[in-house]
N, C-alpha and C positions, 0 to 999 in steps of 0.2 A: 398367508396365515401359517402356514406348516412351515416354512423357512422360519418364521419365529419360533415355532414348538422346538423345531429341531435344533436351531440357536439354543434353547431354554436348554434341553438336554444334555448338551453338550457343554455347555455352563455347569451345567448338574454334575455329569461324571466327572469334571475337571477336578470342581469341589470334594466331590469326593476322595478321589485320588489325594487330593493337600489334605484333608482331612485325616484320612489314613496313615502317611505319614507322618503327620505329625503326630497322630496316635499312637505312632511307633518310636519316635523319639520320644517322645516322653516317659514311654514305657522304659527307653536302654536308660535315660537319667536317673526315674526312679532307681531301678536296678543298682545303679551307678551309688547315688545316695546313700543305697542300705549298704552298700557294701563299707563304703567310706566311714559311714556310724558305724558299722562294726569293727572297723580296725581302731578309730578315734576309744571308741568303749576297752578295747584288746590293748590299748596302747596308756589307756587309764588307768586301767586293773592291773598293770603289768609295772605302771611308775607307781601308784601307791601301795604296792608289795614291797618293792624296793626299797620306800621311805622316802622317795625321789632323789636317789642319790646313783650318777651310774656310777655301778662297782666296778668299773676296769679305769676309772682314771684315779679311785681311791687305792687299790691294792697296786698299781706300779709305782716303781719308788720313779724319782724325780729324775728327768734330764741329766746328761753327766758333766754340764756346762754350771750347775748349780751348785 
């Protein structure tokens, strides 16, 4: 009977340890997420200022093959 308990326990921390982990990645994804919204938002705000037009291909004059 005790080689079962101590089976069970040992089942127990394993879980836990995968547990935690994966607590932990999920934690660095979130992280990961907001950041990426924030640049996607930083990257919205910054083309509808613009007009959606980027200005370094409208202000250079053309190619000299043109």
């Amino acid at each position: 009977m005790s080689e079962a308990i101590i089976d069970l326990q040992i089942r127990l921390e394993h879980q836990e340890n995968v547990l935690n982990e994966l607590s932990d990645i999920v934690a660095k994804q979130q992280r990961a997420i907001e950041r990426l919204v924030a640049e996607v938002r930083h990257l919205s705000t910054t083309q509808a200022e613009d007009g959606g037009v980027n200005r370094s291909t409208v202000d250079e004059a053309p190619p000299p093959h043109y």
